[in-house]
C-alpha positions in Angstrom: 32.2 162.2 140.3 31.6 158.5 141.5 29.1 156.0 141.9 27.8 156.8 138.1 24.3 154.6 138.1 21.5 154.0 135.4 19.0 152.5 135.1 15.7 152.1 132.9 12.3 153.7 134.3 8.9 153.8 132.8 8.5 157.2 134.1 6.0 158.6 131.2 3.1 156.0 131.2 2.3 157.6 127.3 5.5 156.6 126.1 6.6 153.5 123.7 9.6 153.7 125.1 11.5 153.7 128.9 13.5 156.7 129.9 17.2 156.6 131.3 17.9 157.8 134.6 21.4 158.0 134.9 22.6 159.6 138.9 26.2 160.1 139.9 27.9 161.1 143.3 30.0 164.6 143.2 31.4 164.1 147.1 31.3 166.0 150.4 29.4 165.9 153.4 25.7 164.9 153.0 26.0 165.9 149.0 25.0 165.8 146.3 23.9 163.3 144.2 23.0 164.8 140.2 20.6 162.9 138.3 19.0 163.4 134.9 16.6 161.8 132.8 17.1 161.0 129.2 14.0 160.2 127.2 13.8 158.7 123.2 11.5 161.1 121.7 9.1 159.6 118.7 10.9 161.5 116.5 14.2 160.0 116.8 16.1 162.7 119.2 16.6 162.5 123.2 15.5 164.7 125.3 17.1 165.3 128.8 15.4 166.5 131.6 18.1 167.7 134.8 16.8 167.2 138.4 19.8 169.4 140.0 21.6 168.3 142.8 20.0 166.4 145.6 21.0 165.5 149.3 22.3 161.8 149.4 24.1 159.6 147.4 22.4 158.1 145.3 19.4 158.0 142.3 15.9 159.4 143.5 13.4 156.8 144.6 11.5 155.7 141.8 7.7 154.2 143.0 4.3 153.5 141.9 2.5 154.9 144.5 -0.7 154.5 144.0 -0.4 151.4 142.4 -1.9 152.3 138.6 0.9 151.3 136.6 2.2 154.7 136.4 5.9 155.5 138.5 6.2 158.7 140.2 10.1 159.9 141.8 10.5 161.2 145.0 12.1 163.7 146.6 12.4 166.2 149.3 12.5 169.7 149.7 15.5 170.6 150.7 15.2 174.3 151.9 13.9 172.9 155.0 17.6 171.1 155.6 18.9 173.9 158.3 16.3 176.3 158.0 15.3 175.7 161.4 17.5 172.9 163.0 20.8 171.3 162.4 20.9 168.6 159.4 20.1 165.8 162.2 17.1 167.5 163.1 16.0 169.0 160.1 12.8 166.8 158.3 12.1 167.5 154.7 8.9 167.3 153.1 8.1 165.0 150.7 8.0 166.0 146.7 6.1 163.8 144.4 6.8 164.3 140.5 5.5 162.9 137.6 7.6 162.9 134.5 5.3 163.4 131.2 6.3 164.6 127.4 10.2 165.5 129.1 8.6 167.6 131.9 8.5 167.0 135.5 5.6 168.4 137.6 5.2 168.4 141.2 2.0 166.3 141.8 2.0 166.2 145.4 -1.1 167.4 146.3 -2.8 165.2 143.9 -5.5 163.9 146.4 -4.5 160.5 145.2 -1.1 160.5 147.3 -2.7 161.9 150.6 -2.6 158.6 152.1 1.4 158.0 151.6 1.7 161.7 153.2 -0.5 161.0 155.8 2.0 157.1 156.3 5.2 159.5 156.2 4.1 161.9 158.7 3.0 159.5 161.0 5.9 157.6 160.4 8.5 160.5 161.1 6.6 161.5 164.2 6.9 158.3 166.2 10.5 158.5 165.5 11.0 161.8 166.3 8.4 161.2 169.7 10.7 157.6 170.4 13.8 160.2 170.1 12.6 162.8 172.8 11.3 165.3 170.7 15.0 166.2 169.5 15.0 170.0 167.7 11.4 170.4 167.8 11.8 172.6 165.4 13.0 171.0 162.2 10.2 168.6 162.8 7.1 170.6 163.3 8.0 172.6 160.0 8.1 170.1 158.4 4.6 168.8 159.6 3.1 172.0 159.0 4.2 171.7 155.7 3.0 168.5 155.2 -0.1 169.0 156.3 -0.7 172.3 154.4 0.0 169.5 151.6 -3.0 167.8 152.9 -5.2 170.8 153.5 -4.7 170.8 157.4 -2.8 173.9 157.2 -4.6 175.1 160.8 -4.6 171.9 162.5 -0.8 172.0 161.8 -0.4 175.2 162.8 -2.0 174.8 166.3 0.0 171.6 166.8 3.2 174.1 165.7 2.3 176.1 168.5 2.2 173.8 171.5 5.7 172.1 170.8 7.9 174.6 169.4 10.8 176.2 171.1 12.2 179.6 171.0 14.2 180.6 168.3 16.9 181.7 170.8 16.7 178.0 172.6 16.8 176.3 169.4 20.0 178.1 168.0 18.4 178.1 164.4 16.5 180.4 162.0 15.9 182.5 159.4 15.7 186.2 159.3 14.2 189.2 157.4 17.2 189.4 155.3 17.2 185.4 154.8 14.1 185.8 153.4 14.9 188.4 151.1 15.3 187.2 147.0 19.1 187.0 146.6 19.1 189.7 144.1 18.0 192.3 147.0 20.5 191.0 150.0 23.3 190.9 147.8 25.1 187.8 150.1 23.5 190.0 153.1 25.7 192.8 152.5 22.2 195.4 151.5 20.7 193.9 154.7 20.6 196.1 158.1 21.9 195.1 161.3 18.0 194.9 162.3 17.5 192.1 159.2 19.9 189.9 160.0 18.2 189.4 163.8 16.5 186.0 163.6 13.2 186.3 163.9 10.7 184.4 166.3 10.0 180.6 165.0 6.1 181.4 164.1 6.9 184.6 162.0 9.5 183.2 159.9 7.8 179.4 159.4 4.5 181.3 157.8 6.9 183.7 155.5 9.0 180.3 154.5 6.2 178.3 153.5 4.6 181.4 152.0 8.1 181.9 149.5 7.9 178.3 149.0 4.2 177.9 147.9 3.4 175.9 151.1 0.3 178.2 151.9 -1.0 181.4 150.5 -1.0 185.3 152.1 -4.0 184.5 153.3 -3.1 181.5 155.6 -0.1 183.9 156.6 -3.1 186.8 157.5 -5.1 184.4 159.4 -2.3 183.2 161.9 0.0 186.2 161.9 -2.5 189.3 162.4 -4.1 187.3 165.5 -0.7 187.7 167.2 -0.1 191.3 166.9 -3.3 193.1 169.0 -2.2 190.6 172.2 1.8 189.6 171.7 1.7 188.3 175.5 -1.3 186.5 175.7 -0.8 182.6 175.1 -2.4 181.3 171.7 -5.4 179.3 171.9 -3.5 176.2 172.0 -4.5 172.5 173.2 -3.7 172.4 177.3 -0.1 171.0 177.8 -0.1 167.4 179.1 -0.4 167.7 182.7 -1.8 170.5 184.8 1.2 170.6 187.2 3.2 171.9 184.8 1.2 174.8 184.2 0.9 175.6 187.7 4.5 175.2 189.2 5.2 178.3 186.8 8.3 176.5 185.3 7.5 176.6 181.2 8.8 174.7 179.3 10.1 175.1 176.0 7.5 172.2 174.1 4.4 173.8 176.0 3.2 176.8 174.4 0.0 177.0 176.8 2.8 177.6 179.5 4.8 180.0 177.7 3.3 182.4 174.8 5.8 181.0 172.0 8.3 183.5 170.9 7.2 186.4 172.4 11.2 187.0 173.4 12.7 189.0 171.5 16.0 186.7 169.7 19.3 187.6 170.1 21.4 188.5 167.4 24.4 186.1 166.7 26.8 189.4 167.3 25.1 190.3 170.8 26.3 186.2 171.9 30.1 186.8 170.6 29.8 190.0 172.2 29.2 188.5 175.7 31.6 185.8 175.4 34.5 187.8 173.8 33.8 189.9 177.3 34.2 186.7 179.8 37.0 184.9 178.0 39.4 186.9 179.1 38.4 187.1 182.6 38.4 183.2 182.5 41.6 183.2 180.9 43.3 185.4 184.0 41.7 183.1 186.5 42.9 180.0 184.8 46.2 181.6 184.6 46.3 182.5 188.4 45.1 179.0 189.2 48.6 177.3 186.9 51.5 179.2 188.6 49.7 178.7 192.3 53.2 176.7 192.9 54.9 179.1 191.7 53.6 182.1 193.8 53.7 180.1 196.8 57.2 179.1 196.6 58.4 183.0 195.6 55.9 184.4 198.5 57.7 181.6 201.2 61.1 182.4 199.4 62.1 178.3 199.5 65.4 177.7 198.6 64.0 175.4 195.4 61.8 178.6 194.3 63.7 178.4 191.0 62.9 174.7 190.0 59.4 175.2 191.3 59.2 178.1 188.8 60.7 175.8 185.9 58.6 172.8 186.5 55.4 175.0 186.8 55.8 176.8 183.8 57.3 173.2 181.8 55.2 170.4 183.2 52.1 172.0 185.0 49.8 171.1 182.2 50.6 167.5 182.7 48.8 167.6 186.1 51.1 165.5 187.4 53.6 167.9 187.2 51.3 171.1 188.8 51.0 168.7 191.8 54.7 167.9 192.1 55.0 171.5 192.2 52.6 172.4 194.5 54.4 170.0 196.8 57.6 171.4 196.7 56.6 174.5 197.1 55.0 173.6 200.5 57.2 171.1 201.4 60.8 173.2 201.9 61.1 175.6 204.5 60.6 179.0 204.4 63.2 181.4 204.5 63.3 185.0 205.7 63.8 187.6 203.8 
């Protein structure tokens, strides 16, 4: 561990005393930092509170947010962080606790803290506009979960459905078997071949933020069951931003009043290696061919320098340089008859 910090916080508004917050950096690649809370009890003993490991280096923020003398610490929710998108593109919603008699309690749909939700959404999506939309899809689940946080589950939802991009075009998802309690996938080794398929970017969004008590089964119902009468019609979605779009026939990924979103079906991660284990090896013979060129053209003339073509080729052709010199040789001396 490094970076050990503390400091004093007066997280519990009811108590005499401040608590300790005390964070500390354990390594690696964006993780982790641990922090805990220590708290002088009236009766003499401390009581520790553990927040678990959190992306970053360093403490939680700590602010008063809505400006009543009592500190709330922020977070994020870090299942979101490759769920859909790479850890670039991935967005994490916001988590707003409130510490009180050495328990922490998510408070962030206290209507008090809608307007700092409303700020960071905004907030995110200039940046990710001013960016060019990069990985649609770690950004729109995260603003579907933010506004479900807000009670805008269906305005979201709809604004989900005109930008997002395939699950096979975006590289990342979760499937049936992702989704499953770890108890019942064992690692995925009691998941089929046919759970481990990522599913399309709608289905699995509303069965994430269903497990992570983002919106309710009834939420789920009322955009899922819509889908499944009409899987090829388009969604009634806001029109995409120009008509010519729509008309040329070319859809694009970010309009879904183009293109029905996911109605493909995703490709299984074994069904790419599959492909590619099949043309490396052609691409491997042609590559081959195309290095002892000199070579076979200095045997097939039978030059009387075929030999030193051959040993150059085979040495020095990777330097370029050397192919070329070879080449030349083996064009450049006179042919002999067999």
């Amino acid at each position: 561990m490094a970076q050990l910090k503390m400091s004093f916080r007066q997280l519990d508004a009811s108590s005499p005393f401040p608590q300790v917050m005390v964070s500390a950096y354990t390594g690696g690649a964006h993780c982790c930092s641990l922090t805990s809370i220590f708290d002088l009890r009236p009766d003499g003993r401390w009581a520790h509170l553990e927040l678990g490991a959190l992306d970053g280096d360093g403490e939680p923020d700590v602010v008063d947010i809505a400006g009543n003398g009592q500190e709330e610490i922020l977070t994020v929710d870090q299942s979101f962080l490759y769920a859909f998108a790479s850890h670039a593109g991935s967005e994490a919603p916001v988590v707003i606790s409130r510490y009180h008699d050495g328990v922490l309690e998510n408070v962030t749909r206290d209507p008090a803290y809608r307007n700092y939700l409303r700020d960071d959404l905004s907030n995110r999506r200039r940046k990710w506009i001013q960016a060019g939309r990069f990985e649609p899809n770690g950004f729109l689940a995260y603003e579907v979960a933010t506004r479900a946080n807000l009670g805008e589950f269906a305005e979201g939802w709809r604004d989900m459905l005109a930008h997002a991009q395939s699950t096979k075009a975006s590289g990342f998802g979760l499937s049936a078997c992702d989704l499953k309690p770890a108890a019942e996938k064992q690692n995925g080794h009691a998941c089929s071949s046919q759970e481990k398929e990522l599913l399309p970017f709608p289905q699995a969004l509303a069965a994430f933020l269903q497990q992570n008590g983002y919106i309710t089964p009834e939420q789920v119902a009322s955009v899922t069951e819509t889908r499944k009468p009409v899987p090829a019609e388009p969604q009634p979605v806001p029109a995409p931003p120009t008509s010519e779009s729509a008309q040329s026939g070319n859809s694009s990924p970010s309009s879904a009043a183009a293109k029905p979103p996911e109605t493909d079906q995703a490709v299984p991660p074994s069904g790419l290696v599959a492909k590619s284990g099949a043309l490396f090896p052609v691409l491997a013979g042609l590559g081959l061919v195309l290095y002892l060129v000199p070579l076979l053209i200095a045997y097939r003339r039978n030059t009387p320098n075929q030999h030193r073509v051959a040993m150059i080729t085979i040495l020095l052709g990777w330097t370029v340089i050397g192919w070329i010199a070879a080449l030349v040789m083996a064009l450049s001396q006179p042919a002999r008859k067999r």
